[in-house]
GUZA-514156 format. One record per residue (C-alpha): residue number from 1; residue in one letter; z negated, y, x negated. Coordinates in steps of 0.05 Angstrom, whole numbers, plus 5000, padded with zeros to 4 digits. Layout:
N
REC seq type   c3   c2   c1
REC NUM    a    Z    Y    X
...
***
This chain:
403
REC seq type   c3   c2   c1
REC   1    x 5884 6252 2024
REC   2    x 5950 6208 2046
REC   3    x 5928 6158 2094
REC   4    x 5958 6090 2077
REC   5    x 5989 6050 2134
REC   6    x 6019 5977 2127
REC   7    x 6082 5953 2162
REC   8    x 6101 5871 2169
REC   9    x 6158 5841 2199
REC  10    x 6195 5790 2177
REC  11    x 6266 5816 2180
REC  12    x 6282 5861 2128
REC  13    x 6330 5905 2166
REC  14    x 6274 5929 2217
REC  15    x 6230 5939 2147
REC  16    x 6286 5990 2131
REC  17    x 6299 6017 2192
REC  18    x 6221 6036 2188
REC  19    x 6238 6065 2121
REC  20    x 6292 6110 2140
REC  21    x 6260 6128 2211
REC  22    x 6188 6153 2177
REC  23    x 6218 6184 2111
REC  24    x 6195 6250 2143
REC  25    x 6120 6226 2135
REC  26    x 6119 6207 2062
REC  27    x 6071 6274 2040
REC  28    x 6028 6246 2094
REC  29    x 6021 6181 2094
REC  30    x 6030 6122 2035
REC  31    x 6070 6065 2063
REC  32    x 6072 6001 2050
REC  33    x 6123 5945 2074
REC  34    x 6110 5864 2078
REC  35    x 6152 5812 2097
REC  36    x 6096 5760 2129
REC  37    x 6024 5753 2143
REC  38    x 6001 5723 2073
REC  39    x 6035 5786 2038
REC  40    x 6004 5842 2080
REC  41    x 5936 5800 2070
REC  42    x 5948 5802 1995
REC  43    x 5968 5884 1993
REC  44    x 5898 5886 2038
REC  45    x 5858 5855 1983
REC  46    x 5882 5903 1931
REC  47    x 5878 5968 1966
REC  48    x 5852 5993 2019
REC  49    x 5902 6004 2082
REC  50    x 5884 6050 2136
REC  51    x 5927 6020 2193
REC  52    x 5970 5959 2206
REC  53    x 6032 5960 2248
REC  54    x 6052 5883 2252
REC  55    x 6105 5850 2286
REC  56    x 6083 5794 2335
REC  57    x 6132 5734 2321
REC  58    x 6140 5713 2248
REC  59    x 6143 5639 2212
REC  60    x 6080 5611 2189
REC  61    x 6028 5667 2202
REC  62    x 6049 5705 2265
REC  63    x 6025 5772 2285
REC  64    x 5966 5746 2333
REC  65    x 5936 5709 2270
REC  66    x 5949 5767 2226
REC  67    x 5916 5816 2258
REC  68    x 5849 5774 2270
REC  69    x 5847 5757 2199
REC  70    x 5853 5833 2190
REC  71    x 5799 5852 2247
REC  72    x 5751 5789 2208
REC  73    x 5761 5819 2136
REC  74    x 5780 5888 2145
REC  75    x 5743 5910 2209
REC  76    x 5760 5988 2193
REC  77    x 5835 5974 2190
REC  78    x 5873 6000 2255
REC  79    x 5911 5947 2290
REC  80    x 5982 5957 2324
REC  81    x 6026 5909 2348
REC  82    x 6095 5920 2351
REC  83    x 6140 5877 2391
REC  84    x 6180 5867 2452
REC  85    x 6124 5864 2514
REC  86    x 6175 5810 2554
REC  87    x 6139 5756 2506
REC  88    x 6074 5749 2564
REC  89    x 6047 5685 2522
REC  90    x 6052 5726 2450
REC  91    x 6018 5791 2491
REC  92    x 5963 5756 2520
REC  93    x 5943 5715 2450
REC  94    x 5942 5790 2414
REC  95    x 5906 5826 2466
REC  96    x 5837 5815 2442
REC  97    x 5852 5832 2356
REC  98    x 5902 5882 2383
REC  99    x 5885 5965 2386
REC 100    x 5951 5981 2404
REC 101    x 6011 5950 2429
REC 102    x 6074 5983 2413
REC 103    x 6142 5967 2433
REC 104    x 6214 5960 2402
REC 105    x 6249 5995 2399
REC 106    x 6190 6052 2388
REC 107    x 6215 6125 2366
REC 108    x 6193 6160 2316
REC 109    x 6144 6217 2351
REC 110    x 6114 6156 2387
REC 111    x 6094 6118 2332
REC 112    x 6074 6170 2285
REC 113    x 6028 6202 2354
REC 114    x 5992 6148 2359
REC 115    x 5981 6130 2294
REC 116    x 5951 6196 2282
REC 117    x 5908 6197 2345
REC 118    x 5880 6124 2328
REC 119    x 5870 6145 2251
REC 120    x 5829 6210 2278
REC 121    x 5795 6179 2328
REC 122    x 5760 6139 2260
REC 123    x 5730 6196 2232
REC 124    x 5685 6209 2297
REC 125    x 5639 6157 2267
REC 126    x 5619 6172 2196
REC 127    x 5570 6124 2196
REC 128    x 5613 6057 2159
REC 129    x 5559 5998 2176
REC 130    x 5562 6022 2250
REC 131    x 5637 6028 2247
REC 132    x 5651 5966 2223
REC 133    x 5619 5931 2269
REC 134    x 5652 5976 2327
REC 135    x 5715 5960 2304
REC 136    x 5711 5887 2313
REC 137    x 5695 5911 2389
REC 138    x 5747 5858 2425
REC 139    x 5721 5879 2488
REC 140    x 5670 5909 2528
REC 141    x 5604 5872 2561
REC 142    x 5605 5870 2640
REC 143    x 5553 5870 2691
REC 144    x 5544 5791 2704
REC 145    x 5544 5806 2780
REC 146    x 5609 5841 2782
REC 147    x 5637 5791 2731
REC 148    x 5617 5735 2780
REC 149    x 5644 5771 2842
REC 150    x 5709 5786 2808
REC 151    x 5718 5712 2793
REC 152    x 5702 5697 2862
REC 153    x 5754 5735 2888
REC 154    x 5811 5713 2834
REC 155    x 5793 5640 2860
REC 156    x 5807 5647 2929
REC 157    x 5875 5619 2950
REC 158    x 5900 5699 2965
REC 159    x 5856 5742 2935
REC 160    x 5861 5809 2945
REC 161    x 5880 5865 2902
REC 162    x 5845 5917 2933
REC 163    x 5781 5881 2932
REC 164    x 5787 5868 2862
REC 165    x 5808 5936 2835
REC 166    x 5743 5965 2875
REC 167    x 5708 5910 2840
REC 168    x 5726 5934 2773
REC 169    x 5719 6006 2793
REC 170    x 5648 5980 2793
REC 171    x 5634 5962 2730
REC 172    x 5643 6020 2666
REC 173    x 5661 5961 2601
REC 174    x 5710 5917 2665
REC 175    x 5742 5994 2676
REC 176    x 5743 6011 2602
REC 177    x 5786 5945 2586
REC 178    x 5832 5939 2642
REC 179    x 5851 6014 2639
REC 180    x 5865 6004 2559
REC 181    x 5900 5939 2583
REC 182    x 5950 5979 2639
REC 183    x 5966 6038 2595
REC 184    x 5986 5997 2525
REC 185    x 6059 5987 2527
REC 186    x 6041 5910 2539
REC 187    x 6072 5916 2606
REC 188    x 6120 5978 2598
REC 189    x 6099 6021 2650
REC 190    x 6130 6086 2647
REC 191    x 6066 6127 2671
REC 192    x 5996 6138 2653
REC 193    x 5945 6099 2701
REC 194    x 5888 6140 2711
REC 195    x 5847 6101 2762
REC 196    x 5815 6027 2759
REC 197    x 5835 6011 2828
REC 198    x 5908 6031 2811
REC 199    x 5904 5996 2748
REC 200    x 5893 5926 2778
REC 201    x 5946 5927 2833
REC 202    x 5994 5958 2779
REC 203    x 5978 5893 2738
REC 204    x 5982 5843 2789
REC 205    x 5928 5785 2808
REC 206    x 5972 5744 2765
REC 207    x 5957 5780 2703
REC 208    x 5883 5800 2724
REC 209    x 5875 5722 2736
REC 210    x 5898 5708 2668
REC 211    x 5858 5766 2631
REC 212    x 5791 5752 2658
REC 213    x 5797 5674 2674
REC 214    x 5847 5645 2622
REC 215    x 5830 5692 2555
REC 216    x 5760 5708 2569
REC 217    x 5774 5781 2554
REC 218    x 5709 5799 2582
REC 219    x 5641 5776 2560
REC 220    x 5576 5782 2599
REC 221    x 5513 5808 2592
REC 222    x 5480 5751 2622
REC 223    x 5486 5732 2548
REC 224    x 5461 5779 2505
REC 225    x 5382 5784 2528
REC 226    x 5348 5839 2544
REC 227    x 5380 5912 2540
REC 228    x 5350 5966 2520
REC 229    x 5364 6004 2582
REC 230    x 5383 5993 2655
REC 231    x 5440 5962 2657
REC 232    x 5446 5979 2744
REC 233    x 5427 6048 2729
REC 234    x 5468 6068 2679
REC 235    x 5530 6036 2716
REC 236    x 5514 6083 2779
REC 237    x 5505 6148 2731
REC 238    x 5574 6133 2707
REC 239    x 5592 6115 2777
REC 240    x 5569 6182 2799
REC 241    x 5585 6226 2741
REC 242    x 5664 6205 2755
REC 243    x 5665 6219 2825
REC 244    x 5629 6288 2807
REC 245    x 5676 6307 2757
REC 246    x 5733 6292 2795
REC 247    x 5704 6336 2855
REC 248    x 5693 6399 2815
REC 249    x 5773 6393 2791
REC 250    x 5789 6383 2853
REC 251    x 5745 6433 2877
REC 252    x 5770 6484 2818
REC 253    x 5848 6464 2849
REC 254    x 5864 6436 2770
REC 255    x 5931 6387 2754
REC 256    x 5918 6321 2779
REC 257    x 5935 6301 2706
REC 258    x 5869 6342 2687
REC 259    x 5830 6313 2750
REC 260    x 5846 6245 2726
REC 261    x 5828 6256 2654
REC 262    x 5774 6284 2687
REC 263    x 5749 6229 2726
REC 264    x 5762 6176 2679
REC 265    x 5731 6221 2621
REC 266    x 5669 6219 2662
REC 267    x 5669 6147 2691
REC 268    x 5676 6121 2613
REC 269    x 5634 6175 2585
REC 270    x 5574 6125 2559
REC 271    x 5605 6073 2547
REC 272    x 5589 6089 2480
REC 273    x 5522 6061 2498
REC 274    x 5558 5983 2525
REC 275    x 5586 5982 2448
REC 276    x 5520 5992 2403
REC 277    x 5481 5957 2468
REC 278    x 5524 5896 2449
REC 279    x 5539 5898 2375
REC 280    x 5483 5942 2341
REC 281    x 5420 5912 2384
REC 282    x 5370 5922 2331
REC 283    x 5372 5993 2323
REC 284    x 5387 6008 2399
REC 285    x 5315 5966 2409
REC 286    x 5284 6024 2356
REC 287    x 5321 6091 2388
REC 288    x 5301 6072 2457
REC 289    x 5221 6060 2427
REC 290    x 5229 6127 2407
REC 291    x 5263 6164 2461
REC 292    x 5212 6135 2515
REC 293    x 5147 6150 2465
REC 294    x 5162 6216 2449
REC 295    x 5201 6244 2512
REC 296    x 5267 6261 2470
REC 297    x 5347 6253 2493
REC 298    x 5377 6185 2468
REC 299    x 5441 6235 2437
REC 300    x 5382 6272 2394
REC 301    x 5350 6204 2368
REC 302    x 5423 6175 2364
REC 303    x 5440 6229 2314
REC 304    x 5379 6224 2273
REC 305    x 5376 6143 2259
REC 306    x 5443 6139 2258
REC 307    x 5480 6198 2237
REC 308    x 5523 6187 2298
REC 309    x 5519 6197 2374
REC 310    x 5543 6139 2435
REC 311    x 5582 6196 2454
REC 312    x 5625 6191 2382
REC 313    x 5621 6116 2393
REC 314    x 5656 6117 2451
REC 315    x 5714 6160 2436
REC 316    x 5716 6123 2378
REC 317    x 5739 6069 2410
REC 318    x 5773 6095 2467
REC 319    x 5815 6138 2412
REC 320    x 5829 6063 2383
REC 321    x 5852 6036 2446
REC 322    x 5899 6099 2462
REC 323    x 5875 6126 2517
REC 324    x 5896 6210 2532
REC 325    x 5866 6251 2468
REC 326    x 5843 6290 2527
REC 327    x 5796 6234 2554
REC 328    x 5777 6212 2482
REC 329    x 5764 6294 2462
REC 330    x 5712 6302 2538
REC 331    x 5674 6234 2517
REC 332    x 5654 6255 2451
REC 333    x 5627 6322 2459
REC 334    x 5598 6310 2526
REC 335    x 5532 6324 2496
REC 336    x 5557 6393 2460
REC 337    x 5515 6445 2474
REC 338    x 5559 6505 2457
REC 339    x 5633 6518 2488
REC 340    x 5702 6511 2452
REC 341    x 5756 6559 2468
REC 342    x 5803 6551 2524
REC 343    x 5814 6537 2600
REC 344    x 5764 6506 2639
REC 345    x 5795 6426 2635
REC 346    x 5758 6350 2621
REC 347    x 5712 6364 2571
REC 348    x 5678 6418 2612
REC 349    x 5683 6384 2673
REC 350    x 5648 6317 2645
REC 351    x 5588 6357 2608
REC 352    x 5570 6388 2670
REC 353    x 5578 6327 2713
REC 354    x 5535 6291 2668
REC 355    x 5479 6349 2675
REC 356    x 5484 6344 2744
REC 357    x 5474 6268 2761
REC 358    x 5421 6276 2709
REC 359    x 5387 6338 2747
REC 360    x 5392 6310 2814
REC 361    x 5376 6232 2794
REC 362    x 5312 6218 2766
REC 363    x 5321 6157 2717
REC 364    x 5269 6158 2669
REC 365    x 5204 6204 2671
REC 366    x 5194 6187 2590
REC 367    x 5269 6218 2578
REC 368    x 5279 6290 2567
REC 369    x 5324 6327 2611
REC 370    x 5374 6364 2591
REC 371    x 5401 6426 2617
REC 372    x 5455 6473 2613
REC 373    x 5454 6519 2546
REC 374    x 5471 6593 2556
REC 375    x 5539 6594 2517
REC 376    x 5563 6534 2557
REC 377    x 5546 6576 2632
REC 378    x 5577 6644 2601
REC 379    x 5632 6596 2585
REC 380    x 5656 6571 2653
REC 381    x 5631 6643 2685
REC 382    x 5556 6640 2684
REC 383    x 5498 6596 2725
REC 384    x 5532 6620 2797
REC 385    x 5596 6574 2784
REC 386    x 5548 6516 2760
REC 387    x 5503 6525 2821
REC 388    x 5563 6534 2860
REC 389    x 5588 6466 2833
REC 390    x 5520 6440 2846
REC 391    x 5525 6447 2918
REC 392    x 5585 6426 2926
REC 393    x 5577 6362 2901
REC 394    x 5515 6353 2948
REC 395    x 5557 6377 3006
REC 396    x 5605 6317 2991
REC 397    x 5546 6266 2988
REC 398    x 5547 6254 2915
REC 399    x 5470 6266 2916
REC 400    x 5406 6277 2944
REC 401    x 5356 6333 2936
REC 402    x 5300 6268 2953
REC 403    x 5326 6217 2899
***
């Protein structure tokens, strides 16, 4: 089936030069072309449109106004922005209703890449309530404590970069935002930031001050009542789980490309959990019942209420926000029991990091633990090369035998 994708601008010539640039995708996709915001609205309400691609300055209904109208009404529409990313005012009022920021000009293999990713990225959660309320997602809940430390900092007359960045490192949904922030083309870097810390002194305080203070991209806890889980404890899993994954690539001498999509793959690997924590309450309150009554694996209830898994959630989103396919790809099947073809790389490296904090940290004596499945230990060279990973992440202090 095509997928439909919607393009507004209001100059006609860059409507054309769209035309001519993505003629090779007509058997693939169905496009459509609208000269303001009240037109694409209009096409919306008489078909359905997979993805928008909307310029940022036009008359009347700009593209910041567009595309929340579009997130309100049509929640499981993509959003992309394309624009120039010198316009900071018109980038910081579309960062929240935004998925994507492209810029112009934006080639053809860029555009159509990331179009696809984002569009497949949708179909890890077939479950359409849940998605629609995950793709209103402007952001990601924070622990209040780091949120209040971070402001803190920014209000100091020189605050310091390096103290914020380990701040955020802190915090999975503060990491989550500010690394889909860095890596959009809003600010044109010419490199992928794998790393929180990085991410923040790449930015500037400047731009951190404005994110966090100014917008309020971030929302706290602190709001939303009682979780269903530890909040602190699932913070220092993921914590844990990224500096373990990024040992054993290390360890295994892998790319630093793969050790970062490794690490990040890991630190972000529930935030899957943040998301339906935040925006599907109800039926978190009734999976967690369950798990804890009947000693089962969150995943395994997940899948059975639901028909879907925080692990899809998450790359769900993350797939939405553009981060490496390789990332997105580890963070959903982190749970997988059984092995895909290929070199060892994230989405080995995350499963097994994620077994290990889980094996060596105690959190919950109501929740099953998992363990490794036979096909995923004859995968990476059988239980000796897990044990051996095992004690090498003890040997570098990322747990205790006594905890």
């Amino acid at each position: 089936m095509k997928r439909t994708i919607l393009f507004v601008d209001d100059e006609p010539n860059i409507l054309m030069g769209l035309k001519r640039m993505l003629r090779p995708m007509r058997d693939k996709w169905e496009m459509l072309f609208a000269g303001s915001g009240p037109e694409a609205l209009a096409i919306m309400a008489a078909q359905h449109v997979d993805a928008v691609v909307s310029d940022m300055r036009m008359p009347g209904m700009d593209g910041p106004q567009l595309l929340r109208r579009v997130m309100q009404e049509h929640p499981d529409t993509i959003r992309f922005a394309l624009s120039g990313y010198s316009d900071q005012e018109m980038v910081e009022q579309s960062i929240a209703p935004t998925h994507q920021y492209l810029t112009k000009p934006c080639d053809e293999r860029q555009l159509v890449s990331a179009l696809e990713m984002a569009m497949n990225a949708r179909e890890l959660v077939p479950n359409k309530a849940v998605l629609d309320k995950i793709a209103r997602v402007e952001h990601l809940p924070v622990l209040p404590e780091i949120y209040n430390r971070i402001t803190a900092e920014l209000a100091k007359g020189e605050p310091s970069p390096k103290e914020i960045g380990d701040m955020v490192a802190q915090d999975v949904g503060m990491s989550a935002n500010i690394l889909k922030l860095v890596n959009s083309a809003y600010f044109g870097l010419p490199r992928h930031i794998a790393a929180p810390q990085q991410a923040v002194i790449v930015l500037g305080v400047n731009v951190i001050r404005s994110v966090i203070l100014s917008l309020h991209v971030f929302q706290s806890f602190e709001h939303m009542g009682r979780a269903s889980f530890s909040l602190p404890m699932l913070w220092g899993h993921s914590m844990r789980t990224g500096a373990m994954a990024r040992t054993i690539a290390q360890h295994e001498s892998l790319p630093k490309e793969e050790v970062d999509h490794a690490y990040i793959a890991a630190l972000l690997h529930d935030v899957g959990k943040l998301i339906m924590e935040a925006h599907c309450a109800d039926e978190c309150v009734r999976i967690y019942e369950v798990v804890r009554a009947e000693n089962r694996r969150v995943a395994e209830v997940e899948a059975e209420q639901l028909g879907l898994t925080h692990a899809e959630v998450g790359a769900y989103l993350l797939g939405l926000w553009g981060l490496p396919p390789q990332v997105v790809h580890a963070v959903a099947r982190h749970h997988d029991p059984l092995p895909k073809p290929g070199a060892l790389g994230a989405a080995d490296l995350v499963h097994f990091a994620n077994l290990l904090d889980h094996e060596i940290f105690v959190f919950n004596e109501h929740y099953a633990k998992a363990t490794p499945t036979p096909e995923r230990l004859d995968a990476i060279g059988g239980p000796e090369r897990y044990a051996d990973w095992r004690k090498h992440v003890l040997i570098m202090g990322l747990g205790s035998e006594d905890k």
